[in-house]
C-alpha positions in Angstrom: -4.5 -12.1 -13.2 -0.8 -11.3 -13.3 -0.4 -8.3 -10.9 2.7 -7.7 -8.8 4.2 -5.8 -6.6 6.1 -3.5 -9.4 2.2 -3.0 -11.0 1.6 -0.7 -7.9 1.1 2.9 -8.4 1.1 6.3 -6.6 -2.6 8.5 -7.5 -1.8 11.3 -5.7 -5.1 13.1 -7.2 -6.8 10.0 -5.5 -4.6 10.3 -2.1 -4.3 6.4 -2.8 -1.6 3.4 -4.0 -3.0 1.6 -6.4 -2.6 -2.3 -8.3 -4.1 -2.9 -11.1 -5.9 -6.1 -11.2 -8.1 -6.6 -14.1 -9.9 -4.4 -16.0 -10.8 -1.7 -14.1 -10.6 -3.5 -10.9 -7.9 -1.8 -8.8 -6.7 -2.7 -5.6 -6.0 0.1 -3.1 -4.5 1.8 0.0 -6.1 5.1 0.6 -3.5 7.8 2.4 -3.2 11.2 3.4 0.1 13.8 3.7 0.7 14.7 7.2 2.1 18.3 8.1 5.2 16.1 8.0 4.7 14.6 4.6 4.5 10.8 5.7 2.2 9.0 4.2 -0.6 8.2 6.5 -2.0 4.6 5.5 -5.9 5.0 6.1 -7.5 2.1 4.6 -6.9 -0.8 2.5 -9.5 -2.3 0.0 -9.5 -5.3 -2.8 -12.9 -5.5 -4.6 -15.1 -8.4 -3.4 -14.7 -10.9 -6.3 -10.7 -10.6 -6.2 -10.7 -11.6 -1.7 -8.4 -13.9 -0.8 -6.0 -14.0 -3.9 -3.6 -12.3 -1.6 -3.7 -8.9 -3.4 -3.4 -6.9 -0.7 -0.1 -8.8 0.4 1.2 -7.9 -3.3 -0.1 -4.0 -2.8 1.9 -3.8 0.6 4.8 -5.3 -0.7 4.6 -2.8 -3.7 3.8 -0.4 -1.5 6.6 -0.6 1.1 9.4 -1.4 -2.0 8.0 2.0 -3.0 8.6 4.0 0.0 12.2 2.4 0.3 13.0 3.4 -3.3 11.6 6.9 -2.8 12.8 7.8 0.3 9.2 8.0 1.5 8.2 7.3 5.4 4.8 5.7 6.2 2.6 6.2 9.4 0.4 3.1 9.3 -3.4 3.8 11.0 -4.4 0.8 8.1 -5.0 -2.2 10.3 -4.2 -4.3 7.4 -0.5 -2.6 6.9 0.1 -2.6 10.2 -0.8 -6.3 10.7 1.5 -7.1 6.9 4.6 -4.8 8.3 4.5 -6.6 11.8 5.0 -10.0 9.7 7.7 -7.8 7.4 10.2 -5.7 10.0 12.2 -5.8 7.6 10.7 -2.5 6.4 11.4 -0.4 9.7 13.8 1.8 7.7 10.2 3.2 6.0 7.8 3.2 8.9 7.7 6.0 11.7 5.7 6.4 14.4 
């Protein structure tokens, strides 16, 4: 396994960020647009067989690098994004609300 942050991926036909992990395994942060066009963060989810290989630490930090680069602005409702971005305040110029 070899995924890093720069593997993850926008699926906006999915409404979810994506990293690739093997296969077809897929790690992934499910969103919706607000009437704002944030990026709500909903939900984040790493198949069973891949826990604690820190994956969804690589897909946040993908994810937030992301946002930066893009100009995008995240709302985070995703416990687990909330919990990685209060250890990583170094993102505040992506997150609102």
């Amino acid at each position: 396994m070899s995924a890093s942050p720069g593997d993850v991926r926008d699926n906006p036909a999915k409404h979810r960020f994506e990293l690739p992990i093997e296969g077809e395994a897929l790690a992934i942060c499910v969103y919706r647009r607000d009437e704002a066009g944030h990026y709500v963060l909903l939900h984040t989810e790493v198949p069973d067989e891949f826990a604690g290989q820190g994956l969804a630490a690589t897909l946040a930090k993908g994810l937030f690098a992301m946002a930066r680069a893009k100009g995008l602005s995240l709302v985070l409702l995703c416990p687990y994004m909330s919990a990685w971005y209060a250890r990583h305040p170094e993102y505040a110029d992506v997150v609102v609300g």
